[in-house]
C-alpha angles and dihedrals in degrees: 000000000000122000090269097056089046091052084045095048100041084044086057093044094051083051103058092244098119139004127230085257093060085045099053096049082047076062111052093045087060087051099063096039092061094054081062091051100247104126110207132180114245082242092053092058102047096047091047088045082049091243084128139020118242084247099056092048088057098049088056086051093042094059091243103307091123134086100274130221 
């Protein structure tokens, strides 16, 4: 994970959208997708793994200027 990804997953956990268990299988999953080549962004993958609704997402993105959990 980059610093961005770092700043959006500790930011989700400090929400209450996620625990340290979701994000480390967010990880993981990242993980693999980069050793096939496909780069995806820690939020990419939880929304797409429904962790995390798109909106939720935003609002981290966002800084908070979303509609929160």
């Amino acid at each position: 994970m980059n610093e961005q990804d770092n700043i959006f997953a500790t930011e989700a956990i400090r929400r209450g959208f996620v625990t340290m268990s979701t994000l480390d299988e967010a990880k993981a999953l990242q993980k693999k997708f980069a050793e096939m080549g496909v780069q995806e962004t820690i939020a990419e993958v939880m929304v797409k793994r429904n962790y995390l609704t798109r909106e939720q997402a935003d609002s981290i993105v966002a800084g908070g200027k979303g509609a929160g959990k």
